[in-house]
N, C-alpha and C positions, 0 to 999 in steps of 0.2 A: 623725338616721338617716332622718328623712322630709325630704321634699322638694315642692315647688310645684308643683300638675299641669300647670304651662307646661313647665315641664323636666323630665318625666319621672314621674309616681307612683312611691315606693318599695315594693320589697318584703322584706318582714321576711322572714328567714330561709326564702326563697324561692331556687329555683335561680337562677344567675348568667346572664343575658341578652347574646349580645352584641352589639355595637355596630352598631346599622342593620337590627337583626333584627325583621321587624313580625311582631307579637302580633296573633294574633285569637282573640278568647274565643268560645266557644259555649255560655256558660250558659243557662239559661233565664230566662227576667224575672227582673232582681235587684229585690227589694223591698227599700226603705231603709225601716231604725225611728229614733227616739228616744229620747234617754234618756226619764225619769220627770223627771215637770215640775216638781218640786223641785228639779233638778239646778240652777236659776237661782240659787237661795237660794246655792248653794255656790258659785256662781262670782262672783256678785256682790262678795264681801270683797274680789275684785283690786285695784281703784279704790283700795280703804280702804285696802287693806295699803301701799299704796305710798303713801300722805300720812301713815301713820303711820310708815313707815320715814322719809321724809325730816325729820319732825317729831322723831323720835330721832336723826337722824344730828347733827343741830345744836341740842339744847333749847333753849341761853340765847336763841337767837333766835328760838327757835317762843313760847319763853314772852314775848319782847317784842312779836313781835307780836299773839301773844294779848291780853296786855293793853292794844293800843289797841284792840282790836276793842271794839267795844257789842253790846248783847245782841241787839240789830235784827240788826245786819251777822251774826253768829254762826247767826245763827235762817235769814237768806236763805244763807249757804254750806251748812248743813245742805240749806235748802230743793234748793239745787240740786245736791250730793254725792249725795244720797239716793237720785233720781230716776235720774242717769248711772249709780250703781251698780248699780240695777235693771235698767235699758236695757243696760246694759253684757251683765250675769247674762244675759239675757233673748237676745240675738242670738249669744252665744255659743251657748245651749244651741240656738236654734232653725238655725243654722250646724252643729250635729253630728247625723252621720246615722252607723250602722253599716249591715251591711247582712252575711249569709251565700251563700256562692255554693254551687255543689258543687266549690269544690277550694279556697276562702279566704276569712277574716273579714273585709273593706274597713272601717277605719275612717274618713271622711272630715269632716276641722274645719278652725277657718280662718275669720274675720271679715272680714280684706283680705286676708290669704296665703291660698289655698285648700292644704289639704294631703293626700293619702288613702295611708293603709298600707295595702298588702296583706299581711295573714298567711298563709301556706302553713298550712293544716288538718293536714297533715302532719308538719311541725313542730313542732305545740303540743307541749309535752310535759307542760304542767300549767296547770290552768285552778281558780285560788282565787276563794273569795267570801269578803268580807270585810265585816261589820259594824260599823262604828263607835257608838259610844253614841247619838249626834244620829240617825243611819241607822236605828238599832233603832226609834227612838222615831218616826219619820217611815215604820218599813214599804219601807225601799229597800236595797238594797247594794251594795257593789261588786266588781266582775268583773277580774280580775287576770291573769292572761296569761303563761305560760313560756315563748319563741320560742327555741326554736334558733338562737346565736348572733347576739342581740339579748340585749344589756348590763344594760337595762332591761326591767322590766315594761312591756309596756300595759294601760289600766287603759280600764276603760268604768263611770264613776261617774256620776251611780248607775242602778239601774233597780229597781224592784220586785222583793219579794223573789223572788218565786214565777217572775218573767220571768228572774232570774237565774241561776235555780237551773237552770228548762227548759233556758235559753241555753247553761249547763253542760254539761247533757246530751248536749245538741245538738252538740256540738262537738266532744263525745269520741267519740260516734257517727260522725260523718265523720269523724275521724282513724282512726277504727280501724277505717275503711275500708266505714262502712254507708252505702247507697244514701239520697241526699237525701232522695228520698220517703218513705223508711222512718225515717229520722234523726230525725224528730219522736215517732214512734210509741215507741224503745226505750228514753226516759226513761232516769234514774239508776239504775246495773248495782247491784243490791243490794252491802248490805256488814254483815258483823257485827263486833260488835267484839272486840276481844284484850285493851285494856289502857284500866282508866280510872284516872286516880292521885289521889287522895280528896284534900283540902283539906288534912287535918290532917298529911297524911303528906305534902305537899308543903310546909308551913309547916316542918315538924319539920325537915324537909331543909336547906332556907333557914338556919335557924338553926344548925345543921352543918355552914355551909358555909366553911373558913378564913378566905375574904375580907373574908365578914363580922365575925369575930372579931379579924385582923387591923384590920380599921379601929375598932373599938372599942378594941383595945388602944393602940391610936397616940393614940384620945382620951381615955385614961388616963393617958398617959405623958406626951405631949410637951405639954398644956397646964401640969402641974407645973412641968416644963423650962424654959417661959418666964416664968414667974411666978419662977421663981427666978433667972434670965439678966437680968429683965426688971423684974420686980417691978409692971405694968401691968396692971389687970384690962382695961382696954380689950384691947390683943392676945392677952391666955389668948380670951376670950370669941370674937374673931374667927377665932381659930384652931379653938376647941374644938368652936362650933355648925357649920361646915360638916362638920366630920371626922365628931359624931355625927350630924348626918344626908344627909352620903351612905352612913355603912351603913345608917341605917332605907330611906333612896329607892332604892337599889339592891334590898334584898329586897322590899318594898312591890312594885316594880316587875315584879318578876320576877315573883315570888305572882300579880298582878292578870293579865298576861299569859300565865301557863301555868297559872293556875285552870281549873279541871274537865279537863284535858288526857285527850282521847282519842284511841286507835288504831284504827282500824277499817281490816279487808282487804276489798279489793272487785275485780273482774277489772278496775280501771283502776289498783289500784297500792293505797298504804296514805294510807287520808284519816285527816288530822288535826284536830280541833277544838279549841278552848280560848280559853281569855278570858275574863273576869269582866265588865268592861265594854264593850272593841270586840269581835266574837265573830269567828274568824275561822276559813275552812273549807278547808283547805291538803290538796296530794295530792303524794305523793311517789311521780315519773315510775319505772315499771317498766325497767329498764333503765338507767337514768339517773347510779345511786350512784356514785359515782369513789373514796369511802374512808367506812369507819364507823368512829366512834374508841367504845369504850367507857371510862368517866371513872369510875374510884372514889378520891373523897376518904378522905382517913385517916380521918375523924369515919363517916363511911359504913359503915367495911368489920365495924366491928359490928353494922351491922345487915344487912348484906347486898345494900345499895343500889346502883346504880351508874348513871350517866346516859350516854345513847344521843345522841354527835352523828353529823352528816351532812358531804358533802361531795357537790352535787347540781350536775351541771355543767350552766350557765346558768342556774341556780335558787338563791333568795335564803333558799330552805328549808334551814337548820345543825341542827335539832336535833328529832330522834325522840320520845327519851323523856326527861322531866326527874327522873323518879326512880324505879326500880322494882327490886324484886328480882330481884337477879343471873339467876336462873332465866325470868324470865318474858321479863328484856330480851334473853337470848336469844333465845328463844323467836321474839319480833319481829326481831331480827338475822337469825334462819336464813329470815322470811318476803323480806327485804330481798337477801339473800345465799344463795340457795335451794343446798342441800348442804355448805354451812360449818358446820362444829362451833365453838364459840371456844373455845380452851384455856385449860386452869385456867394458873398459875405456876409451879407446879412442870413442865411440861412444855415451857416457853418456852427456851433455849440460853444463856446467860449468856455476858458478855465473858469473855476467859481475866482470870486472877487480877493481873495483873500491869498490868491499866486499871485500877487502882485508884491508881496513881501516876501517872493522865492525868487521873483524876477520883474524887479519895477518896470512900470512902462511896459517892456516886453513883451509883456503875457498878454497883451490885445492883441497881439500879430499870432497868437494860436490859435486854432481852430479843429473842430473832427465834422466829419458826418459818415455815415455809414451805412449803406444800401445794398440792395440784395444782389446785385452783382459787383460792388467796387465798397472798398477800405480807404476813406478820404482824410487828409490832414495836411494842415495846412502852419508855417509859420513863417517868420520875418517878418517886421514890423515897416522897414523901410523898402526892402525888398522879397517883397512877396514871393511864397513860392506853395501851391498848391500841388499836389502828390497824390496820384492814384493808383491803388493797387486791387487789381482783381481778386477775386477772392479763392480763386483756382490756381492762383500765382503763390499763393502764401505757405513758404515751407515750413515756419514756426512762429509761434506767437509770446512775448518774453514779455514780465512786468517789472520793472526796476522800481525800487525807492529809498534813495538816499536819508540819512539823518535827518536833515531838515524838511523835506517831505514829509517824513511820520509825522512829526510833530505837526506841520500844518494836515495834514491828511492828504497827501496830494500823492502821486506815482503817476510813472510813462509807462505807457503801452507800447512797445517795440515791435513790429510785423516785419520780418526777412522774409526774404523772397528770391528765384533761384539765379539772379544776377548779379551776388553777393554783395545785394544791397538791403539796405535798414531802411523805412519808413516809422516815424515817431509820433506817437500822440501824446503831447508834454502838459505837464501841471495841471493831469485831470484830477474827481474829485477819488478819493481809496478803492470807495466802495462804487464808483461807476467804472472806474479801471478793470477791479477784481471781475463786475460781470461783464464786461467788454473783451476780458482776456478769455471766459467762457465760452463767450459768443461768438467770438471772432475764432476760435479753434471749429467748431463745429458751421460754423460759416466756410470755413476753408475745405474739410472733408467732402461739405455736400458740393462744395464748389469744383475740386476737383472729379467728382462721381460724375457731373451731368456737363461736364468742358467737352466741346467737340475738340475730334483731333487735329492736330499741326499736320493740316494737308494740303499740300503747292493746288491751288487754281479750284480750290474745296466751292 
């Protein structure tokens, strides 16, 4: 998406330019910075990484010729690997300059390609900082980038914490339309918090969660299975230690990553924190949501639990809250979906009685409701998952009906939306689909017509 400043500099999520049209900026002096002078250390590994990929790609021949090499010859390739690594780290880092304008971020790298993005300030729609362990320990972080219609993040790794943080600031302040001059001065828009989810009640969760429990039961079952197919401790054993621990790495995983998970509202949208060891500082763009599913597990619904994901268009941001009482997860839904109630189950529409011979059992876990601001539906039987979609978010509205729906009379109401996601309304009745597909189109028109804009601190 970038390109060589011989041929043109790109612009990230910038207006379209056309062809032979000359640009003249009128900013004031751009001043260009630096990362934090550590950043060498992190780029240095490139060198390495690639004589160690080529040294795995082929072992039996790395190991031969390891073993002619003598300790001398070993001692001088270190000697001079070590040194290129640093030179390497060293001109990379001293070849990246950022730089603020009053209308875009210019990131400009490049060793032999020169390269520089432009980001329209306009655009951003989330700007995270992210901590890694080594980062924490070294006092740096990294700066992470939401661009409108840009795939990817950009990332400006690393720079000190405290410059990151500013740099934040800074950024949301000119998106949100404050005067250069001033942009330095209005720092981070205060924020309190709504929701912290404690250790223990996030562990409890984990351990409640099917997944988990299915893959232990698979390593209860099917290592016996081969031991008696097989009669091999060798294969039980090969079988049995991956099965138990990708349940323990998967909850390990999750735990360590969504430890101390916090919510906080602030006039730029809802910040997220959390992390055990990398700590990372995420903002969920105002405006931005395209669908919120709420997820209650069967082991959950005893205690009242329910987890909050996302669907954030051009953002890598899936998920709110990882566990919290039904009550409060609203509570942050209605900050995300401002005038939306979410409805209990019993107030949801169920298929007529007669999907149950399209899908036994099943068809109790579907549900719709549909209100002047949100496109609700809801399925899974064991684990529930309820799906909201604005009706300003709705880029088309689709009815599918299979063979065997005709015949019973049934069709899905399909609702896409701009985060290349599908919301489904399953085994309604023909003819409440066909006016649902009407409705829901002219629900989206007028939804979009009177949506306020996607504006930082609005």
């Amino acid at each position: 998406m970038q390109e060589p400043e011989g041929a043109g500099a790109s612009v990230r999520g910038g207006a379209v330019r056309e062809q032979g049209e000359a640009v003249v900026e009128q900013d004031e002096a751009v001043v260009e910075r630096r990362l934090h002078p550590v950043t060498p250390l992190r780029r240095a590994w490139a060198p390495i990484a690639v004589l160690v990929g080529w040294a795995l790609h082929d072992p039996d021949q790395t190991q031969r010729q390891l073993s002619r090499m003598t300790t001398t010859t070993l001692l001088i390739v270190l000697a001079v690997i070590v040194p290129v690594a640093a030179l390497y780290g060293f001109l990379t880092w001293w070849f990246t300059h950022y730089a603020v304008t009053g209308t875009e971020l210019r990131i400009r790298t490049g060793l032999l390609f020169r390269r520089t993005a432009h980001i329209r300030l306009e655009r951003i729609q989330a700007v995270d900082v992210n901590r890694p362990l080594l980062a924490r320990v070294a006092g740096v972080a990294k700066l992470r980038l939401d661009v409108v219609g840009a795939e990817e993040k950009d990332e400006l790794a690393f720079l000190g914490e405290r410059e990151a943080r500013a740099l934040r600031a800074e950024l949301l302040a000119r998106a949100a339309g404050f005067a250069p001059e001033t942009a330095h001065e209005v720092g981070e828009a205060p924020a309190h918090d709504m929701l912290r989810v404690p250790p223990r009640v996030l562990a409890l969760s984990l351990v409640l969660t099917g997944a988990t429990w299915g893959t232990l039961l698979a390593a209860l079952v099917v290592p016996p299975l081969l031991w008696w197919a097989t009669g091999n401790v060798w294969t039980v054993l090969a079988t049995a230690i991956p099965l138990v621990g990708s349940a323990g790495a998967a909850g390990v995983g999750r735990f360590v990553g969504e430890y101390d998970w916090t919510v906080s509202e602030s006039p730029d949208g809802l910040r997220i924190d959390h992390g055990l060891l990398d700590r990372s500082h995420e903002t969920v763009p105002p405006g931005r949501v395209q669908t919120v599913r709420i997820v209650e597990p069967l082991l959950w619904r005893r205690r009242g639990w329910v987890r909050v994901e996302l669907d954030v268009a051009g953002s890598e941001n899936s998920l709110l809250v990882p566990v919290a009482p039904r009550e409060i997860a609203e509570a942050v839904v209605a900050r995300v979906l401002p005038g939306v109630t979410v409805p209990r189950g019993a107030s949801l529409s169920r298929p007529p009685r007669r999907a149950g011979r399209r899908l036994p059992l099943w068809w109790r876990g579907h549900g719709l409701a549909v209100t002047d601001a949100v496109f609700m539906a809801r399925h899974g039987l064991l684990r529930r998952t309820l799906a909201l979609v604005p009706h300003a978010k709705v880029q088309s509205v689709r009815l599918t009906q299979g063979p065997w729906q005709r015949l019973l009379r049934l069709a899905d109401v399909h609702v896409d939306t701009g985060a290349d996601g599908t919301v489904t309304a399953r085994l309604r009745d023909a003819d409440e689909a066909a006016a649902l597909l009407r409705a829901q189109a002219e629900r989206s028109r007028t939804g979009r017509r009177d949506a306020r804009p996607d504006r930082w601190m609005a």
